[in-house]
C-alpha positions as CSV (number, residue, x, y, z in Angstrom):
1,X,191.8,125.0,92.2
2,X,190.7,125.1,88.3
3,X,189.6,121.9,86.3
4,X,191.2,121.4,82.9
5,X,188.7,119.0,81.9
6,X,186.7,119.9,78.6
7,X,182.9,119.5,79.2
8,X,180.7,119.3,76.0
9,X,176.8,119.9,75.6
10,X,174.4,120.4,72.5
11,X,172.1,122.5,74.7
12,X,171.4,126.5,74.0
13,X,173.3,127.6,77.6
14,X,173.4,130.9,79.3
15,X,177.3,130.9,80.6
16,X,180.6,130.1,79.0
17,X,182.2,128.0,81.9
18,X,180.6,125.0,84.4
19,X,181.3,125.5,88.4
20,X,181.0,122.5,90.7
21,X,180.4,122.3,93.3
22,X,177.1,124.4,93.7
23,X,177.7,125.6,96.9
24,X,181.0,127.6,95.3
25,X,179.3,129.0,92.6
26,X,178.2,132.5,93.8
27,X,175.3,134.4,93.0
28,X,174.1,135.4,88.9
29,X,174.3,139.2,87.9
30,X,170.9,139.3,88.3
31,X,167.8,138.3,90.6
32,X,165.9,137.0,87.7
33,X,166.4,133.4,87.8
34,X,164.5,133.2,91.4
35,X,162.2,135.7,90.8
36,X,160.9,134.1,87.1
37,X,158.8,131.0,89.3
38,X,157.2,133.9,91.4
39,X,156.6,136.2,88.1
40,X,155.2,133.1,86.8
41,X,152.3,132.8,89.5
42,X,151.6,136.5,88.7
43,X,153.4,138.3,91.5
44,X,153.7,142.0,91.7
45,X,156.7,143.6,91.4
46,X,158.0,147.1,91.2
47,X,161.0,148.8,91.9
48,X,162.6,151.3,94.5
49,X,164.2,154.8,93.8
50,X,167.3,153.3,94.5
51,X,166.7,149.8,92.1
52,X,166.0,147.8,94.8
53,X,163.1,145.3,93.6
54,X,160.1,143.6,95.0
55,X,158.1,140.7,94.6
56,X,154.5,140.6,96.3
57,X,152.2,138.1,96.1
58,X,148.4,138.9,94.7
59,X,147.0,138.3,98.3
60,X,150.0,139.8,100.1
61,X,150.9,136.4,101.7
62,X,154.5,136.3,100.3
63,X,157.0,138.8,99.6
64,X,160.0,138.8,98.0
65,X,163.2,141.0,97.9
66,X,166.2,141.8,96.1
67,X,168.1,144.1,97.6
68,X,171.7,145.1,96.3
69,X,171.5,148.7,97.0
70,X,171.3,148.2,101.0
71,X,173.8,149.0,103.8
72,X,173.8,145.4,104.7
73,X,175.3,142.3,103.2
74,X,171.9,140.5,102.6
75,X,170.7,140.6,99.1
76,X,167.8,138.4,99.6
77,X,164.8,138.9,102.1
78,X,161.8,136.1,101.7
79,X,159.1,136.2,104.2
80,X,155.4,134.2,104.4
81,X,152.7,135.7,106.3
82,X,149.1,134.1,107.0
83,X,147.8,137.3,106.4
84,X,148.7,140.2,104.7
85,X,148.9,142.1,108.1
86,X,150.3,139.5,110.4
87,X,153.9,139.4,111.5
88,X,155.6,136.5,109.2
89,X,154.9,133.3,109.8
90,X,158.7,132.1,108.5
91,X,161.3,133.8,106.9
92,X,164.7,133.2,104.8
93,X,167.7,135.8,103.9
94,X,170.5,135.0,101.8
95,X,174.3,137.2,101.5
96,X,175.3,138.6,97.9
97,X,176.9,136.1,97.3
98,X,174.6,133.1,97.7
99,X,174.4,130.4,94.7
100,X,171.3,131.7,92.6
101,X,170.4,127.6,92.6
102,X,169.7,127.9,96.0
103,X,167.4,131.1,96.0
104,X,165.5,129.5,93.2
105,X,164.7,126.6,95.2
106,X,163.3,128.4,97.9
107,X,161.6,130.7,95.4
108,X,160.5,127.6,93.2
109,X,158.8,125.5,96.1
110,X,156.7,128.7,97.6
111,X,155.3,128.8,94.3
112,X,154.3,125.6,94.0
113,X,153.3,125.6,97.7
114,X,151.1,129.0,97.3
115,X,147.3,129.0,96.6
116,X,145.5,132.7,97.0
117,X,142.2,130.9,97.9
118,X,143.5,128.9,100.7
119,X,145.0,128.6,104.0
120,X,146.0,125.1,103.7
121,X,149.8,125.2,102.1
122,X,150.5,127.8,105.0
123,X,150.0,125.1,107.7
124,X,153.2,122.7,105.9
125,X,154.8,121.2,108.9
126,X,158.4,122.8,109.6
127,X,161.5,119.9,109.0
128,X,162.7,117.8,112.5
129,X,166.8,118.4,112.9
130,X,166.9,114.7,112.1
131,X,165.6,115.5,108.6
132,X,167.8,118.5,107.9
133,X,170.9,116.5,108.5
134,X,169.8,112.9,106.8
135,X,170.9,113.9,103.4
136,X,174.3,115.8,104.7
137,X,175.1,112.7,106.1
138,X,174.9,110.3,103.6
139,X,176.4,112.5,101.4
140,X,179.9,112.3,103.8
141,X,179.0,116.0,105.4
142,X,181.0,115.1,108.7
143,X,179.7,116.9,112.4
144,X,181.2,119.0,114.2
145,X,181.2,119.2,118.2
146,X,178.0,120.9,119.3
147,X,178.6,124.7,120.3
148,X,176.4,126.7,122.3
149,X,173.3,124.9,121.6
150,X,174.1,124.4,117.6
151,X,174.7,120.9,116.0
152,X,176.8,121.7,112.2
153,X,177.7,119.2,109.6
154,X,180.8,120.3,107.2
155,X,181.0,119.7,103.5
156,X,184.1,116.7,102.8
157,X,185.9,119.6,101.4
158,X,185.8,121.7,104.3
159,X,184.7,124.7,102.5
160,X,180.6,124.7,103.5
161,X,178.5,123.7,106.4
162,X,174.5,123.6,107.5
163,X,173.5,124.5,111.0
164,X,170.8,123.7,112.9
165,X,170.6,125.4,116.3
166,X,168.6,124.0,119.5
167,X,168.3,126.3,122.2
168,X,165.6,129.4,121.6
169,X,167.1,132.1,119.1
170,X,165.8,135.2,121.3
171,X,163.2,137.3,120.5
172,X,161.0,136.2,117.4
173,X,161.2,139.3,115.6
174,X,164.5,139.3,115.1
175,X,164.4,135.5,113.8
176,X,161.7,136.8,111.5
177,X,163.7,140.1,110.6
178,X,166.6,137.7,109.1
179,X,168.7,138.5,111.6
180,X,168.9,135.1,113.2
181,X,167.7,131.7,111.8
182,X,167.1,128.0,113.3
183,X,168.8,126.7,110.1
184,X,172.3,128.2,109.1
185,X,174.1,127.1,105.8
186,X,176.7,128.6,103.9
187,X,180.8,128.4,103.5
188,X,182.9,128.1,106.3
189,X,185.1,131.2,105.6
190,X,184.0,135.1,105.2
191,X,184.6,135.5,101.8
192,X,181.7,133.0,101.1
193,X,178.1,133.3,101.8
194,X,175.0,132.4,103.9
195,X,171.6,132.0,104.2
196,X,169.5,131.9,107.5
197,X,165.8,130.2,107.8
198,X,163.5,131.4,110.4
199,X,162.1,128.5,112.7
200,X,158.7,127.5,110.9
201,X,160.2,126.7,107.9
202,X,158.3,123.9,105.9
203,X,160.1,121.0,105.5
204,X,159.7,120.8,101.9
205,X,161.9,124.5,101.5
206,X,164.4,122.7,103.3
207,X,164.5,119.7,101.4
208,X,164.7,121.6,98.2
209,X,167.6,123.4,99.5
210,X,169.5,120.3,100.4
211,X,168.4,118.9,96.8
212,X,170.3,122.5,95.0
213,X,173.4,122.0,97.7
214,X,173.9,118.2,96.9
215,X,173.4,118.5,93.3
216,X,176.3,116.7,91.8
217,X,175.6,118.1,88.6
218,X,178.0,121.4,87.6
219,X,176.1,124.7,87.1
220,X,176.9,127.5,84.3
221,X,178.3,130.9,84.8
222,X,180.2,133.5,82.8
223,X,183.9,134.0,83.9
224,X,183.1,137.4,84.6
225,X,180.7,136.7,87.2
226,X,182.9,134.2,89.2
227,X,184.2,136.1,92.6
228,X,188.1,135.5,93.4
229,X,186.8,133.2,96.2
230,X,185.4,131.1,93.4
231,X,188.0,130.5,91.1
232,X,190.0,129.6,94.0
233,X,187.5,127.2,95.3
234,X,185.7,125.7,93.1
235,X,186.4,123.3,90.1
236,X,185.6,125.8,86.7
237,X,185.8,123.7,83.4
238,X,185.2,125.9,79.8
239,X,181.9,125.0,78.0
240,X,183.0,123.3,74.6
241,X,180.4,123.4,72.0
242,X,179.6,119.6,71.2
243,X,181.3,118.6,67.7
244,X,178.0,118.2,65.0
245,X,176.5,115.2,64.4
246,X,176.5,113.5,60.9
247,X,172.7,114.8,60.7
248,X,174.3,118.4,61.1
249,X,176.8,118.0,58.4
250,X,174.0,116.9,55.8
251,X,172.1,120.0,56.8
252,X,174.3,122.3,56.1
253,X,175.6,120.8,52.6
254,X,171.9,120.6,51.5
255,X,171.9,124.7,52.6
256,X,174.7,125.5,50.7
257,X,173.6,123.9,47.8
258,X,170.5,125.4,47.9
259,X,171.9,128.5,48.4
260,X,174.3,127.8,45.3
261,X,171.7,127.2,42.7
262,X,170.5,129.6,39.6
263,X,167.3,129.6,38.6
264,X,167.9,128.8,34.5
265,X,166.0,131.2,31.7
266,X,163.5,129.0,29.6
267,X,163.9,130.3,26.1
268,X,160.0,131.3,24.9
269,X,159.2,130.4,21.0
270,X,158.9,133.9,19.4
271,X,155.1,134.9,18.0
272,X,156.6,136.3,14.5
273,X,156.0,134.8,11.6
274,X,158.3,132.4,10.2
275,X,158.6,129.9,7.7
276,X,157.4,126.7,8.7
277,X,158.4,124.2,5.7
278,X,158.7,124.0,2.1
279,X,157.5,121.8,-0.8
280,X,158.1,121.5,-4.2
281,X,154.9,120.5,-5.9
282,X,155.6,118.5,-9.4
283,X,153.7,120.9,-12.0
284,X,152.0,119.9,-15.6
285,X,154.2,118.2,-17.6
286,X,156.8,120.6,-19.5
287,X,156.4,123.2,-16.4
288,X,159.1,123.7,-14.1
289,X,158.6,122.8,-10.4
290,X,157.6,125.8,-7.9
291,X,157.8,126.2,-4.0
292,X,154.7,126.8,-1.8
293,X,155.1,128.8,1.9
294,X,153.2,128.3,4.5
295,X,152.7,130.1,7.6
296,X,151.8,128.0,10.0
297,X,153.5,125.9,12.0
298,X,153.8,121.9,11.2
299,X,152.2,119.4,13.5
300,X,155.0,117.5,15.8
């Protein structure tokens, strides 16, 4: 379904149409709106032969994929180790076609979670199934009949769900390698997404994650990155340019006047000389008068 509403905003944005809601956005064309908050706590990064790229933190602590050229529908690999040759200590992967918003949270709360000179944000406790589902519920997420050890709350449109599973996943390693998670969200149909969060996951990356899949606010994105699943989803409204204020329209009439002005010649008294004045002086009596020049100029 397609909004015909008109948004406006006076902000600078990078899109041409709002999406809403977040959760049937899709991904960006690129990884760099999650990766900036790690490039801004001076990750590594460097790329594969095949463009694949990689985030690292100074320590080796947290690393960070983006993976499009893989064999494999995950795009995004995120793992936390308590040091930089331990097995991880959690771990998140998101599909290809996750919401950027809800990459960047993750990737926005490790770095404000990471210190390289401490242990101390590595021990953040991981979130109670209790907490994962408070916000879902209040927001009118509905639950669904436990299966198989899994409790799941769906979205009131029916189109996205969060998981949290109870019984033991299996072997750690393959919770840790992504490919199975204590917390499960994404859409409910194929042609959506997911993301899957490894069991020691601090409460605080969940809680950001809820925060980007509640947001009630629309996010941008250019038609052309919108995937046939979300413009059949999700409610797409063009981005009007707000209409300019009165302080606006003075600026640009004192510009074009400016613009519109000649600078006028002053005319420059010549140096030549001229004459100045004349006089007739009275002569002796029986004389005629005469005239006397002068070449300098008379006092104003």
């Amino acid at each position: 379904m397609t909004s015909s509403r008109s948004l406006t905003t006076t902000d600078e944005i990078d899109g041409d149409v709002f999406v809403h809601p977040v959760y049937l956005a899709g991904s960006r064309y690129t990884g760099d709106f999650a990766l900036k908050p790690l490039f801004d706590r001076g990750f590594d990064g460097r790329h594969d032969d095949l463009g694949n790229y990689y985030l690292t933190a100074p320590d080796g602590r947290v690393r960070v994929g983006f993976i499009p050229e893989q064999e494999w529908d995950t795009l995004w690999k995120i793992a936390v180790y308590r040091n930089a040759f331990s097995a991880p200590q959690w771990g998140a992967n998101f599909s290809d076609d996750t919401p950027t918003e809800i990459v960047t949270a993750v990737t926005a709360e490790i770095a404000q979670m990471y210190r390289e000179d401490d242990d101390v944000w590595l021990d953040e406790r991981p979130a109670r199934a209790s907490e994962w589902f408070a916000p879902y519920t209040t927001a009118d997420w509905t639950p669904q009949l436990a299966d198989r050890g899994a409790t799941t709350l769906v979205s009131p449109d029916g189109l996205a769900n969060v998981t949290h599973h109870l019984l033991p996943l299996g072997p750690e390693d393959a919770e840790q390698a992504g490919q199975d998670g204590r917390y499960y969200i994404g859409t409910t149909t194929r042609t959506g997404w997911y993301g899957r969060l490894s069991s020691a996951t601090p409460a605080r990356v969940l809680h950001a994650i809820t925060a980007a899949m509640l947001a009630t606010e629309p996010v941008v994105r250019y038609r052309g990155e919108l995937t046939h699943f979300t413009e059949h989803q999700a409610a797409v409204a063009p981005i009007v340019p707000a209409p300019p204020s009165p302080l606006d329209v003075q600026r640009s009439l004192a510009a074009k006047t400016r613009s519109r002005q000649r600078i006028v010649p002053i005319a420059v008294p010549s140096t030549a000389t001229r004459l100045a004045w004349t006089t007739a002086t009275p002569g002796c009596p029986g004389q005629s008068a005469r005239t006397r020049t002068s070449n300098s100029t008379p006092k104003r």
